[in-house]
C-alpha positions as CSV (number, residue, x, y, z in Angstrom):
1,X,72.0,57.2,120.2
2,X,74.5,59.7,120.5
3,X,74.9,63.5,121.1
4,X,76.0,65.8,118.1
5,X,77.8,69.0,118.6
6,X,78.1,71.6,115.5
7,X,81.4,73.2,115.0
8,X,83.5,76.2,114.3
9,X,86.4,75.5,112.4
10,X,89.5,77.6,112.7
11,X,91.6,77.0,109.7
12,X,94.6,78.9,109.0
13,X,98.5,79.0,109.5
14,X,100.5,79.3,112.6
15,X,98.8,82.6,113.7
16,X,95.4,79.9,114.0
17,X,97.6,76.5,115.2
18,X,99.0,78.9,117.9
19,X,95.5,80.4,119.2
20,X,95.0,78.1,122.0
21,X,99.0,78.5,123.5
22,X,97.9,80.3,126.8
23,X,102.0,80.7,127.7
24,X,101.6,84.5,126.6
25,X,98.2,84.5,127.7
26,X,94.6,85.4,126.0
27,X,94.5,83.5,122.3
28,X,92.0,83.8,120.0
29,X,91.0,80.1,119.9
30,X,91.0,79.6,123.7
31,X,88.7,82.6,123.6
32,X,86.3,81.4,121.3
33,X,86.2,78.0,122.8
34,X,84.9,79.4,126.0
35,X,83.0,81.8,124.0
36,X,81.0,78.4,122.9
37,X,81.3,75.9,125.4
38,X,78.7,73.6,125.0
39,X,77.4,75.2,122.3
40,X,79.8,74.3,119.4
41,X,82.8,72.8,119.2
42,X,85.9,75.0,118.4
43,X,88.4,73.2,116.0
44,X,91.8,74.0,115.7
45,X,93.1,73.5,111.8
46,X,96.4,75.8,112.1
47,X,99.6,74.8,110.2
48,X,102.5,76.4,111.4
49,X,104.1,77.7,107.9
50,X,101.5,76.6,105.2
51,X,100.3,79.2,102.4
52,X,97.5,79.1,100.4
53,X,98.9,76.6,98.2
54,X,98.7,74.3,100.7
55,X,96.0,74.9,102.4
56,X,93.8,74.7,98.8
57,X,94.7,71.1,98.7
58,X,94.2,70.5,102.3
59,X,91.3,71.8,102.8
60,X,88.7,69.2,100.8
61,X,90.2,66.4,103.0
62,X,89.7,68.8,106.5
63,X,86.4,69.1,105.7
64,X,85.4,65.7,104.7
65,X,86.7,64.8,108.3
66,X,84.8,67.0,110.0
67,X,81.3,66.5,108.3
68,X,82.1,62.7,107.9
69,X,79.1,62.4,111.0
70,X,75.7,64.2,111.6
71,X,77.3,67.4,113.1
72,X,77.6,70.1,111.2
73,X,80.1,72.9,110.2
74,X,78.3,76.2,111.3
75,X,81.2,78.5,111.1
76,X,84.9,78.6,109.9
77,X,87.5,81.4,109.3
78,X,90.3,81.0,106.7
79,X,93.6,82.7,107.9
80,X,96.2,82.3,105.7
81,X,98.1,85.2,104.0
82,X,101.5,85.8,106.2
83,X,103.2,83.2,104.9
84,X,101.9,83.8,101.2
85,X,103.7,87.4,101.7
86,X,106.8,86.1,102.9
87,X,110.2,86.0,100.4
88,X,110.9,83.2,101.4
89,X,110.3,79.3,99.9
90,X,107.2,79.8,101.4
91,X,105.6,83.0,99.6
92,X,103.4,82.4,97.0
93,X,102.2,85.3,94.0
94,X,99.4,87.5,95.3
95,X,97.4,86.6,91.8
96,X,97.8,83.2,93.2
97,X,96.8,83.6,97.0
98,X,93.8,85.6,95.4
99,X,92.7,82.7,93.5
100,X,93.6,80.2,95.9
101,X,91.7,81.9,98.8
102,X,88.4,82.4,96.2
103,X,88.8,78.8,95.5
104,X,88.4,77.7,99.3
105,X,85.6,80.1,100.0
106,X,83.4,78.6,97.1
107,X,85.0,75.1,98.0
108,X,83.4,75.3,101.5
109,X,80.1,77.2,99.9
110,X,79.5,73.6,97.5
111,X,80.1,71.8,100.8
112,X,77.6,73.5,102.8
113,X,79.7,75.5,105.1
114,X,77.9,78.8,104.2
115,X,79.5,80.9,107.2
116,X,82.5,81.7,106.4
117,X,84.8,84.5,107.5
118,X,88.5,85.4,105.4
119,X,91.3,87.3,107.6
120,X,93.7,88.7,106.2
121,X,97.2,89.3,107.2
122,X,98.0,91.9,109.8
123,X,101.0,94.2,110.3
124,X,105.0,93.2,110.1
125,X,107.2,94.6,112.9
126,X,110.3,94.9,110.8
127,X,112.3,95.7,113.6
128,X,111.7,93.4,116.1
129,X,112.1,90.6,113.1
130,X,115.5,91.9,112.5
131,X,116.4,92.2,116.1
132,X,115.3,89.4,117.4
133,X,116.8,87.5,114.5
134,X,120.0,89.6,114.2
135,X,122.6,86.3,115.2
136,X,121.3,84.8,112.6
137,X,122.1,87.2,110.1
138,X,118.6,87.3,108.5
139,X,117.2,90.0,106.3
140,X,113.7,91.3,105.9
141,X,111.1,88.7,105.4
142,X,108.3,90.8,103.9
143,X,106.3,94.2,104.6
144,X,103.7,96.2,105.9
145,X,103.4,97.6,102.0
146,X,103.4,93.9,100.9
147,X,100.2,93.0,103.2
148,X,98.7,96.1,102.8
149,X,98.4,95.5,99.1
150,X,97.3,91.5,99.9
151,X,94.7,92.9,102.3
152,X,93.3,95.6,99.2
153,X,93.1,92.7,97.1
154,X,91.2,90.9,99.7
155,X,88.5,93.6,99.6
156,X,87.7,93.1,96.3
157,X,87.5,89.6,96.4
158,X,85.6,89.4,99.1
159,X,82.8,91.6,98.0
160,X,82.6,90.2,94.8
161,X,81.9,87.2,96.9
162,X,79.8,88.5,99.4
163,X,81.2,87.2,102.3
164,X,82.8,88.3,105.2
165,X,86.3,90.4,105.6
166,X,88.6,91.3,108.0
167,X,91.4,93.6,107.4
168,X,93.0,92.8,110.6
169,X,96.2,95.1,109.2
170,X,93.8,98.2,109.4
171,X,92.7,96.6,113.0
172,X,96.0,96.9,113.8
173,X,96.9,100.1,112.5
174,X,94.3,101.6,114.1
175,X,95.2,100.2,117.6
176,X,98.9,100.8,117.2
177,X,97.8,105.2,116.9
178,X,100.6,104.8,113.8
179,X,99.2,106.5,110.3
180,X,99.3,104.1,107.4
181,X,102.2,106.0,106.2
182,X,104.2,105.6,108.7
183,X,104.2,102.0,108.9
184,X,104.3,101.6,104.7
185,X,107.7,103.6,105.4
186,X,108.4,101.1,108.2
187,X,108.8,104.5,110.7
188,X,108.2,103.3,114.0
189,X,109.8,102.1,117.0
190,X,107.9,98.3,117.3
191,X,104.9,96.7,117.5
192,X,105.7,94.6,120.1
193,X,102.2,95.1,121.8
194,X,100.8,93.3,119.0
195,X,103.5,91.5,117.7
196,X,105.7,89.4,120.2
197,X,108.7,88.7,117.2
198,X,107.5,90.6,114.5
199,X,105.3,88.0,112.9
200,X,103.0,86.2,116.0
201,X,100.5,87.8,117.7
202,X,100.8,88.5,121.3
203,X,97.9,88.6,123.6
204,X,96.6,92.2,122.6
205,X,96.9,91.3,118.9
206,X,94.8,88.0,119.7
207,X,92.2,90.1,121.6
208,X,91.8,92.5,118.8
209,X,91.4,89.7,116.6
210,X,88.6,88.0,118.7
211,X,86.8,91.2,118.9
212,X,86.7,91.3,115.2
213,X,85.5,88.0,114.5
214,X,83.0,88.4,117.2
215,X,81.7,91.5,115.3
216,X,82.1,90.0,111.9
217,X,79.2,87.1,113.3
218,X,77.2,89.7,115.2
219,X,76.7,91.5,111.5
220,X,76.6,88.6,109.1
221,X,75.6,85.4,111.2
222,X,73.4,86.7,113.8
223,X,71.8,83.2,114.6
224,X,75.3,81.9,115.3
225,X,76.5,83.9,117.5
226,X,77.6,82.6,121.0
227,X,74.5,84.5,123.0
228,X,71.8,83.4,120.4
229,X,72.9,79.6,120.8
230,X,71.5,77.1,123.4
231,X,73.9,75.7,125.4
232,X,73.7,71.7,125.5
233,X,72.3,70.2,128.4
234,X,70.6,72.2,131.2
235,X,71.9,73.9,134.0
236,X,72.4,71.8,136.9
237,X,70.4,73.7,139.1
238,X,67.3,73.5,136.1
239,X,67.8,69.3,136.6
240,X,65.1,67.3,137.4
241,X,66.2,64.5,140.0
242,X,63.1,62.8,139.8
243,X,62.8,63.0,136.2
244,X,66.4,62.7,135.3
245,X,66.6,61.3,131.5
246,X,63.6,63.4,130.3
247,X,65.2,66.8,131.6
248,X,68.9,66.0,130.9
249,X,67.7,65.7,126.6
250,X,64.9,68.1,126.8
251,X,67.1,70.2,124.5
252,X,69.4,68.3,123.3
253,X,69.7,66.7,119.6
254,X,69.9,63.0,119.9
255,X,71.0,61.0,116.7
């Protein structure tokens, strides 16, 4: 016999492979694991530079993995979008990130991962990119108009599909205290507080980001969020020594 724990998959680019880095400090995934201890298990599916083309074709095979066994997937977010926007090698059509990211949501749906949550792309500190990347002689990658227009899209799709959204560029717009026009006409100083190089998210931006997905599964998954769950195995102080076996799996799933 053998103890099962459900999961949380976090699936997404290098924004999601990055989440658990604690150099900077607070990451979403690190945060969400402790959210959860023993109540699910926090996966980690971030590829640093993948799209949505990649991730389409990735993501039947991720999924198979993890519901191989008798635990189940009871939450995942898809994060991909940043690179999609990029003009580079790496950006793909926003007709095409639409329909890959519809494809994954119903792909999960027909798998039995109902609790899903999309994210879409947050800001671009233009400056800092170009700064921080000034040796190199590189020129804008993508911006804030570009995801702006990927996160609108992303509305749509997402309430035609009736399933959770979050415009983490409107997050972060509203944290920064810039108006949307300014940063569509790229007039500010930096993001830095957000945006460490322009791109990656720094602590704060992590933080807002947990807060977010924390509200999303308050609103729209209620019975899985962290304070409704049980955690697995008692207390220690709620152990009965003289009854060890029958306490230690009173609540516990055995399969």
């Amino acid at each position: 016999m053998a103890v099962y724990w459900d999961k949380f998959i976090l699936f997404g680019d290098s924004i999601t492979q990055h989440s658990f880095d604690q150099i900077r400090g607070f990451g979403l995934g690190a945060g969400l694991q402790s959210l959860y201890v023993r109540k699910l298990d926090v996966i980690n599916r971030g590829f640093s530079g993948y799209n949505s083309e990649e991730a389409r074709l990735m993501l039947p095979h991720i999924l198979e993995a993890e519901m191989s066994g008798k635990s189940q997937v009871k939450l995942m977010t898809i994060f991909f979008g940043t690179n999609d926007g990029l003009n580079t090698f790496q950006g793909v059509p926003l007709g095409r990130y639409i329909e890959n990211t519809k494809y994954m949501v119903e792909f999960a749906r027909e798998k039995g991962v109902e609790n899903v949550i999309i994210i879409g792309p947050a800001l671009h500190d233009t400056p800092t990119f170009l700064n921080q990347n000034k040796d190199q002689g590189v020129g804008p990658v993508t911006s804030n108009s570009i995801y702006r227009k990927t996160n609108d899209h992303l509305t749509k799709l997402c309430k035609d599909l009736n399933v959770p959204f979050i415009d983490t560029w409107k997050v972060f717009q509203a944290a920064s205290g810039y108006t949307e026009l300014e940063l569509l006409d790229e007039q500010y100083p930096n993001l830095l507080e957000f945006l460490f190089d322009g791109i990656h998210f720094s602590p704060s931006g992590y933080q807002l980001l947990f807060d977010e997905v924390c509200r999303v599964i308050d609103k729209w998954y209620p019975d899985f969020a962290a304070d409704k769950l049980e955690m697995k195995f008692p207390n220690f102080t709620d152990v009965d020594m003289e009854n060890l076996s029958e306490s230690l799996f009173a609540n516990v799933r055995l399969q």
